[in-house]
C-alpha positions in Angstrom: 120.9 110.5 9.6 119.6 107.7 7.6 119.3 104.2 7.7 119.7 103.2 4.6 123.1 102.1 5.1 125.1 101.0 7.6 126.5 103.5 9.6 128.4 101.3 11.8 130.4 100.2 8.8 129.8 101.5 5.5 131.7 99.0 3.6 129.7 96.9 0.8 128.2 93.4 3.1 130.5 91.6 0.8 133.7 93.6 2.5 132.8 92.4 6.5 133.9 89.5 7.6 130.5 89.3 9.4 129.4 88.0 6.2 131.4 85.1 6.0 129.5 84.0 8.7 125.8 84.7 7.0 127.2 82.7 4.0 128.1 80.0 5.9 125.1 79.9 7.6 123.6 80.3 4.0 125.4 76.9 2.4 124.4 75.0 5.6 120.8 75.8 5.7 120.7 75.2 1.4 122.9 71.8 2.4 120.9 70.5 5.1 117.2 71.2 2.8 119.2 68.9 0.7 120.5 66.2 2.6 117.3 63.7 2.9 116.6 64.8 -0.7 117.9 61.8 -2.5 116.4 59.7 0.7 112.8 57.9 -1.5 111.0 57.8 2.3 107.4 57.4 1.8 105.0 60.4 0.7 102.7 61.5 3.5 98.6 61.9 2.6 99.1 65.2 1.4 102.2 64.7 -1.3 100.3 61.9 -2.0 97.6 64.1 -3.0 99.6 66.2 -4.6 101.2 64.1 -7.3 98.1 61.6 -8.0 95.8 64.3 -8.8 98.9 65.9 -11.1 99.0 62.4 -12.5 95.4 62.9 -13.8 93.9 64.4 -16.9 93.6 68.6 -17.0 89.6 67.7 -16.8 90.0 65.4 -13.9 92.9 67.6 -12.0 89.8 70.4 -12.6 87.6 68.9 -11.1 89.6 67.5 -7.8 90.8 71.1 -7.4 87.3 72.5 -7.1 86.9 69.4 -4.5 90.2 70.9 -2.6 91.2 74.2 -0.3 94.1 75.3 -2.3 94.6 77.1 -5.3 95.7 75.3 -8.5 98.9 76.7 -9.7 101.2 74.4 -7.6 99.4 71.4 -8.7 99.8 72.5 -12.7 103.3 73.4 -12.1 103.8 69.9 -10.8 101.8 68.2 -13.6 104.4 69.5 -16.1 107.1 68.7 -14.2 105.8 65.3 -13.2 105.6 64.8 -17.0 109.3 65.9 -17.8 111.2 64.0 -14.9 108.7 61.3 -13.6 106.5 61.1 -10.0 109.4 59.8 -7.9 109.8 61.1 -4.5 113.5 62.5 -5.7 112.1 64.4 -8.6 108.5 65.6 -7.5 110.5 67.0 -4.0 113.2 68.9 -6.1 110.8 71.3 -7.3 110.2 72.2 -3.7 113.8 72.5 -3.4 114.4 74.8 -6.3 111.6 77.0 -5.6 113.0 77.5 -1.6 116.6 78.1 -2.3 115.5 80.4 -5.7 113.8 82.7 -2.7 117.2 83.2 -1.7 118.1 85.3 -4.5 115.8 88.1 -4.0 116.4 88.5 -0.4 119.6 88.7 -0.6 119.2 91.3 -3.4 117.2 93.9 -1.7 119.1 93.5 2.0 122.8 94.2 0.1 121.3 97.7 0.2 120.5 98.2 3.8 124.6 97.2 5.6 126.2 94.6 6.9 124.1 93.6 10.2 120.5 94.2 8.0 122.3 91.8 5.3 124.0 89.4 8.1 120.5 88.9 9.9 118.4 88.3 6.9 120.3 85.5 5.7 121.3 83.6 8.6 117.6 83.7 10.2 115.8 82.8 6.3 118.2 80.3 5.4 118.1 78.2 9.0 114.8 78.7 9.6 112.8 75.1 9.7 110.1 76.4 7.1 112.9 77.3 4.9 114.9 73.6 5.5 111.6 71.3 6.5 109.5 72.5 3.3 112.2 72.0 0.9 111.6 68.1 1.1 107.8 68.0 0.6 106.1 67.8 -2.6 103.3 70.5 -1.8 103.1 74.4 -2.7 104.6 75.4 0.5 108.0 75.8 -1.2 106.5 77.8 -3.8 104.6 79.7 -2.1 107.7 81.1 0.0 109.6 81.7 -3.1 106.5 84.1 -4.6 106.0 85.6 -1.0 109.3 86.7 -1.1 109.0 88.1 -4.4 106.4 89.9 -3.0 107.4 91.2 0.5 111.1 92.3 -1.5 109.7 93.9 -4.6 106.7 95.9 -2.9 110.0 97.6 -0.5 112.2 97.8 -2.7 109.8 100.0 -5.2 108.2 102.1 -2.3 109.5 105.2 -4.2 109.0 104.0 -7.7 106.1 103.5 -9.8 104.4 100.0 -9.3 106.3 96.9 -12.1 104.8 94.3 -13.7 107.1 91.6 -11.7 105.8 93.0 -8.6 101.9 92.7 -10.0 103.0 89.0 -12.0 104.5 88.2 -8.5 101.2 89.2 -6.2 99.0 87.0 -9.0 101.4 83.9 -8.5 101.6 84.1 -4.9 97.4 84.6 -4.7 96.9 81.2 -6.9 99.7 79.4 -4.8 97.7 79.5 -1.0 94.8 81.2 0.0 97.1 82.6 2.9 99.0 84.1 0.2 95.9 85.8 -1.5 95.6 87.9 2.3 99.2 88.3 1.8 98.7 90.2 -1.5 95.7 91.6 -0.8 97.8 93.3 2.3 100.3 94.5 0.4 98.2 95.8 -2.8 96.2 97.9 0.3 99.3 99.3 1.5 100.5 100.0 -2.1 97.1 101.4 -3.3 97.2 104.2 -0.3 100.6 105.0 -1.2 99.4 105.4 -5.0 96.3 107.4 -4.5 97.3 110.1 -6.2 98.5 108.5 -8.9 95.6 107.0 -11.1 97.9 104.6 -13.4 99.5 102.8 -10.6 96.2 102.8 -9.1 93.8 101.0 -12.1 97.3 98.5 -12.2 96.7 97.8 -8.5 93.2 97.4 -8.6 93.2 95.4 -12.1 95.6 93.1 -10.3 93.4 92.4 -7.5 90.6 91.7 -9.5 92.5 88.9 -11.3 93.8 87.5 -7.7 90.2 87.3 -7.0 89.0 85.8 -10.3 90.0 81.8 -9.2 89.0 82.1 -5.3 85.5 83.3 -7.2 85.1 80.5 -9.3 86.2 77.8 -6.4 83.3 79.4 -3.9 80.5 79.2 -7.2 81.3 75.6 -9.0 83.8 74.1 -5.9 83.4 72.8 -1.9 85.0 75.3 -0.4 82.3 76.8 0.9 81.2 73.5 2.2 84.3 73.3 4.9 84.2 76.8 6.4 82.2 77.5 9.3 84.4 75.3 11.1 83.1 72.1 9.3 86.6 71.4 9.0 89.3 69.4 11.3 91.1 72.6 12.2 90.4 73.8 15.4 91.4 77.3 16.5 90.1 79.0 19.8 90.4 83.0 19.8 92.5 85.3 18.4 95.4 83.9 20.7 95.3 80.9 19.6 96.1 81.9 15.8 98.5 84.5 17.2 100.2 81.2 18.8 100.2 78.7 15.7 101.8 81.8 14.2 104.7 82.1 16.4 105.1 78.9 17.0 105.7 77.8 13.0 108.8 79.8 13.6 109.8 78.4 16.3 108.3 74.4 15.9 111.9 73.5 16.9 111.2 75.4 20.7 107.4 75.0 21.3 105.7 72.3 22.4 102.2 73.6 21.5 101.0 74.9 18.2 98.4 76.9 20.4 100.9 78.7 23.1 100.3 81.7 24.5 103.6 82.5 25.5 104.3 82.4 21.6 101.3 84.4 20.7 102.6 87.2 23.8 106.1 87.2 22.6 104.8 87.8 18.6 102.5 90.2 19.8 105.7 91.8 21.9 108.1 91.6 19.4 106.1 93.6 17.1 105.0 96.2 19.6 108.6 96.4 20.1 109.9 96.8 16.3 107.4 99.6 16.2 109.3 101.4 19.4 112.1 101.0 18.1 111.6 102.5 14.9 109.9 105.6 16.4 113.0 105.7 18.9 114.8 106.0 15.5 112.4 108.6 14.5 113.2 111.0 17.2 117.1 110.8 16.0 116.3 110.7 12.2 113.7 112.3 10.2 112.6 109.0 8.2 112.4 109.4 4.2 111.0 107.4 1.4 113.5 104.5 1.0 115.0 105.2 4.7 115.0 101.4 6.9 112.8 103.3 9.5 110.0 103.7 7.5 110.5 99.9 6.2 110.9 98.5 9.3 107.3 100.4 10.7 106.0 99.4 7.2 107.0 95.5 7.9 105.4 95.4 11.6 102.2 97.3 10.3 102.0 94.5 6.9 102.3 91.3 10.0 99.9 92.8 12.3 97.5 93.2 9.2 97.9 90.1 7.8 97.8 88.0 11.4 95.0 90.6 12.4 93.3 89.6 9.0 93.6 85.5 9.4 93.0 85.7 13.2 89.3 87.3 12.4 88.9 84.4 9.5 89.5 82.3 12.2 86.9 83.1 14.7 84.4 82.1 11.8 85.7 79.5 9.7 89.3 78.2 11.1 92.0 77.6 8.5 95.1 78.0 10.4 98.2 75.4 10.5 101.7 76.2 11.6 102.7 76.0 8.0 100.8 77.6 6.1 102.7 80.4 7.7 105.4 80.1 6.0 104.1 82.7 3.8 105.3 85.3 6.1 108.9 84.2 6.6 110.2 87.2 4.1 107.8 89.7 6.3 109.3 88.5 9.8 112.9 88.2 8.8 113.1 91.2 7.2 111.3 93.1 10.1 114.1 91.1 11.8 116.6 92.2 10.4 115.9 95.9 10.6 115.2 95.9 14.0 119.0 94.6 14.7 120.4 97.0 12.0 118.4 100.0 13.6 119.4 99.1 17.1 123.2 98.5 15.7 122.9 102.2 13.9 121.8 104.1 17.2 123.7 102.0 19.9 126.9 101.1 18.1 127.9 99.0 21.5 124.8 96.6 20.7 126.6 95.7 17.0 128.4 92.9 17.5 126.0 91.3 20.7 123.4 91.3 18.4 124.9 90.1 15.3 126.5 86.7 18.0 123.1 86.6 18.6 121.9 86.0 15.6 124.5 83.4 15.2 123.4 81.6 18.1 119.7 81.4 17.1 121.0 80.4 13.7 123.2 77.3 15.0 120.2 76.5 17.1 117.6 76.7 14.1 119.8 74.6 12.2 120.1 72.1 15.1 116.6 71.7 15.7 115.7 71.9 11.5 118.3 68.9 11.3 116.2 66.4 14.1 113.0 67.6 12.3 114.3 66.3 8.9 115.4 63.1 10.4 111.9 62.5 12.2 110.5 63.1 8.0 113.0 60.8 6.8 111.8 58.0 9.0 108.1 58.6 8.7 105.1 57.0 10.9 103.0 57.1 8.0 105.0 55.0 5.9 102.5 54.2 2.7 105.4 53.1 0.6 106.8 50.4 3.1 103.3 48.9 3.7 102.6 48.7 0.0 105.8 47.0 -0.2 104.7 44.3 2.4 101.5 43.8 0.5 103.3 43.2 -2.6 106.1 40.8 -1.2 103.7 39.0 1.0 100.5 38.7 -1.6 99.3 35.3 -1.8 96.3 35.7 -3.8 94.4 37.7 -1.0 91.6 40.3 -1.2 92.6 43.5 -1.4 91.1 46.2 0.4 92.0 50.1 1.4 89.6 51.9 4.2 87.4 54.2 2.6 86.7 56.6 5.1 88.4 60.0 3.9 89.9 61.0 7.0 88.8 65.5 6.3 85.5 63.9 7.0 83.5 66.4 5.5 81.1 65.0 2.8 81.3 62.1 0.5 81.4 63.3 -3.0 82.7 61.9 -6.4 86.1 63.7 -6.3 86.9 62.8 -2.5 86.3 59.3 -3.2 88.5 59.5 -5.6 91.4 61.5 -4.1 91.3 58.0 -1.4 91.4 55.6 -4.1 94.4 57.5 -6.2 96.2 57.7 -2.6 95.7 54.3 -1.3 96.7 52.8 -4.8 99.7 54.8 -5.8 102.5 52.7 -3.9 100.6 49.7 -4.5 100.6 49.5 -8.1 103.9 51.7 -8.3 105.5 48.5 -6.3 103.8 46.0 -8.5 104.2 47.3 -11.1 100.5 47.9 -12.2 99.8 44.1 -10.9 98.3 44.6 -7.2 95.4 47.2 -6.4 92.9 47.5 -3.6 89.0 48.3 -3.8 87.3 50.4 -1.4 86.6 48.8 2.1 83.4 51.0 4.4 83.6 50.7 8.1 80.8 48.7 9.2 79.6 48.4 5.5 81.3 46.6 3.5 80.9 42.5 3.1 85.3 41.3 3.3 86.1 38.2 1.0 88.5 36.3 3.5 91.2 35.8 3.6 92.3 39.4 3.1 94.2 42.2 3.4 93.4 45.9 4.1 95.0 48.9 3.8 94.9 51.9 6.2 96.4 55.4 6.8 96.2 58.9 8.1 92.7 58.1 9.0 92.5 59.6 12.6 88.8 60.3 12.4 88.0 56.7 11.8 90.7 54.9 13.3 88.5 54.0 16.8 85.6 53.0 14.5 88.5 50.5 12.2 90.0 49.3 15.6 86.9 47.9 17.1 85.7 46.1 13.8 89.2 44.3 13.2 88.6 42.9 16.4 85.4 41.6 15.8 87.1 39.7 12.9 90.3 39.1 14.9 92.3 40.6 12.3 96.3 40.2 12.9 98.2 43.6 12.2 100.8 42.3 10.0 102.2 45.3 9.2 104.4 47.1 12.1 102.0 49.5 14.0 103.9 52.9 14.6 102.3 53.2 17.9 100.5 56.1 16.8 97.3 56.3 18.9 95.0 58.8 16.7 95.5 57.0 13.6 98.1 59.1 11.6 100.3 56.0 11.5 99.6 53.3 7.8 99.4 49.9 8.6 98.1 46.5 6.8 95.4 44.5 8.8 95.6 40.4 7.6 92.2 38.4 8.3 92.8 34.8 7.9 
C-alpha cells in the first residue's frame, strides 16, 4: 500500500473541508507578514547595512561584500530594486515580503500530491510559522533565502525519480549565493542527489558542475575577503557543543515558546522528533514496501537531509561558530515537510489518529500565529530606533557638533570597509531626515578631542557601550534622547554635552 496518496480520503486536498482550514490559516499568516508592512519603524543595524551598501557603487558594494559574511546576491537584488522603487522602509521590506509568500507556491505544489492531511499540515505549519511571518518585514536575505530553500527542498523530492532539471541546479546556485547556511543546504542535497545518480554519468557531471559554481564565490570571499579573519571564534557568536547548536535550532522554530536560544530541552525534543520520524517511517516499512516516489521513502529522506545539515553546522560550530536562530530559517521547507509526512503516515496506518492530529495542527497553528503577532508588534516598536533619534537630532539642531561612535560593534578588526559600513549606518536617517543638510563625523572612545557643545550619536554598540558610558560621565553628558533601558547597548540614543 502506498503513501503517495491519501488513503484516508482520496479526494483531491481541494475537495476536504480540512482544507478550508489550511487556507485560512494560509491568508492569515500571508495577512499578518503584512500588517506592520506599511508601518516606516526604524531599520535595525543590519537592514541598515543592507540598503546603504546597495546604495553604493557596484565597485564599492564589491568591496564591502568581501568585508562581510554573506553572500552577495541579496544585496544586488536589492540594489536594483532600491533603484526602481526607492530605499524606504515600505519598499526595501516588500521584496522580503514577495520573496516569503512566492515560497508558498512551490510548497503547495509538490504537497497537493501527497492527500489531504500531508497538504493540510504543510501549509498551516509554513505559513504561521514566525520565520515565515517575522522575516517578511526585514530588509535582509532571510526572505530570500526561504523562498530558494524551498525551491530546493521541493524540486530535489519531487524529481527523486526523474533525471536532475536545470530549475532544480539554477535553484541550488541561488540558494548557495543567498547564505552560507544555504550553500551546506545545497551541498546536502547535491550529496544525496549525486548517490542517487551514480550510475548515471550526465546527471552526475550536472551535479558536480553545479557544485563547483556554488563553490566559485565562497572561494573568492576566503582569497581577496575577511572571512577568514572572523572564524575561529573571533566572532561575537558564541556557541558551546553540539547541543547548543542543536538548541538555537529548535528554538528558531519555536522563538515564540523558548526562552533560551541555547535550550537543551529544544535540542532533545529536535533530536527526538527526528529519531521519531525515522520510526515511524520504518513502522510504515513493515506495512508497505516503500517505492521511488512513495512518502515513506521522502519522509526517511527528509530526517536523514536535517540530521546532515544540523550534523554538518553543529561540527562548523565547535571550530568557528556561526550559528543564530535565524539563519535557520533555511530549513523551514525541510522540517515542515518532514512534518507533514509524519502526520500523513501516522493518519495512513492509524486512521483513528486522522482528525486528532490534523486539530492538532490547528492548535499549534493558532498558537504560532499568536505568538508571530506579539513578535511583530515588539519590531514595530523597536529599541533601536535610528530613525527616531535622527529625527531628534534634526528638530533639535542648534548648530552643534555632530558626532556618531565609531566603535563597530562585530569588533573584529578596523579596516577601510568597516569604517565605512559605520559611517553609511550612522548617517543614513540623518541626512535622509535633513534632507542632505545634517551629518555626523566619526567620534573614538577615549580618542577623539569633542568640539562642545555637541551631540553624539550611538547604537547597537553592545561591545562598547560600558567603555561610552563611563566617558559621558566624565563629560557629564545629558542623554537627551529616551534611553530604551537596554542595558548591553543594543538600544540608539543621542548623548548632548553642553
Amino acid at each position: 500500500m502506498s503513501t503517495k496518496t491519501d488513503d484516508v480520503s482520496f479526494m483531491h486536498p481541494l475537495q476536504s473541508r480540512w482544507a478550508y482550514a489550511a487556507l485560512l490559516f494560509l491568508l492569515a499568516g500571508v495577512v499578518l507578514s503584512a500588517l506592520k508592512l506599511p508601518n516606516p519603524y526604524s531599520y535595525w543595524v543590519d537592514e541598515l547595512y543592507s540598503v546603504t551598501a546597495s546604495n553604493e557603487s557596484l565597485m564599492t558594494l564589491h568591496r564591502i561584500l568581501l568585508s562581510d559574511l554573506h553572500p552577495p546576491l541579496y544585496q544586488l537584488l536589492l540594489k536594483g530594486w532600491i533603484i526602481v522603487f526607492g530605499d524606504s522602509e515600505f519598499s526595501s521590506r516588500s521584496l522580503s515580503w514577495l520573496f516569503v509568500v512566492a515560497s508558498i507556491y512551490p510548497l503547495w505544489k509538490f504537497s497537493k500530491s501527497y492527500g489531504v492531511v500531508f497538504f493540510v499540515s504543510s501549509l498551516v505549519v509554513f505559513s504561521t510559522n514566525v520565520l515565515f511571518t517575522y522575516y517578511a518585514n526585514e530588509a535582509r536575505p532571510y526572505a530570500m533565502e526561504l523562498f530558494f530553500a524551498t525551491l530546493v527542498s521541493t524540486y530535489y523530492f519531487a524529481e527523486i525519480n526523474e533525471r536532475v532539471s536545470l530549475k532544480f541546479l539554477i535553484a541550488c546556485v541561488a540558494l548557495s549565493l543567498s547564505h552560507y547556511f544555504g550553500l551546506v543546504l545545497v551541498g546536502v542535497i547535491l550529496g544525496f542527489r549525486l548517490f542517487e545518480s551514480r550510475t548515471n554519468r550526465d546527471d552526475a557531471f550536472k551535479i558536480l558542475g553545479t557544485g563547483v559554481l556554488a563553490g566559485l564565490w565562497p572561494l573568492h570571499h576566503a582569497l581577496n575577503g575577511a572571512i577568514l579573519s572572523k572564524t575561529g571564534g573571533n566572532f561575537s557568536i558564541k556557541v558551546n557543543g553540539f547541543t547548543d547548536s542543536f538548541g538555537i535550532a529548535a528554538t528558531s522554530f519555536m522563538l515564540p515558546f523558548g526562552k533560551s536560544y541555547s535550550s537543551r530541552s529544544g535540542a532533545y525534543l529536535l533530536m527526538g522528533g527526528i529519531v521519531g520520524a525515522i520510526l515511524i517511517v520504518l513502522y510504515g516499512r513493515v506495512r508497505t514496501a516503500m517505492t521511488d516516489g512513495d512518502l515513506n521513502l521522502i519522509t526517511l529522506r527528509l530526517a536523514l537531509a536535517l540530521s546532515c545539515f544540523l550534523c554538518l553546522v553543529a561540527t562548523i560550530d565547535l571550530y568557528s561558530p556561526w550559528s543564530r536562530s535565524r539563519y535557520y530559517i533555511v530549513i523551514l521547507p525541510l522540517v515542515t515537510l518532514l512534518i507533514a509526512g509524519m502526520v500523513q503516515i501516522v493518519s495512513q496506518n492509524f486512521p483513528i489518529f486522522k482528525i486528532p492530529l490534523l486539530v492538532l495542527v490547528c492548535v499549534y497553528g493558532s498558537l504560532a500565529l499568536f505568538a508571530s503577532f506579539g513578535k511583530l508588534n515588539d519590531k514595530a516598536n523597536p529599541q533601536e530606533d535610528w530613525k527616531g533619534a535622527s529625527q531628534f537630532i534634526v528638530k533639535n539642531f542648534r548648530g552643534e557638533n555632530l558626532y556618531f561612535v565609531k566603535e563597530d560593534y562585530r569588533l573584529w578588526v578596523a579596516d577601510e570597509e568597516s569604517e565605512l559600513w559605520r559611517e553609511m549606518i550612522c548617517n543614513f536617517y540623518l541626512r535622509k531626515e535633513s534632507g542632505g543638510r545634517l551629518s555626523a563625523i566619526p567620534f573614538t572612545i577615549g580618542e577623539t578631542a569633542i568640539k562642545k557643545p555637541a551631540l553624539i550619536l550611538y547604537g547597537h554598540n553592545h561591545g562598547s557601550f560600558k567603555k561610552l558610558s563611563e566617558e559621558m560621565k566624565q563629560f557629564e553628558a545629558i542623554q537627551v534622547f529616551p534611553f530604551s533601558g537596554d542595558s548591553k547597548g543594543y538600544a540608539t540614543g543621542v548623548y548632548l554635552l553642553k
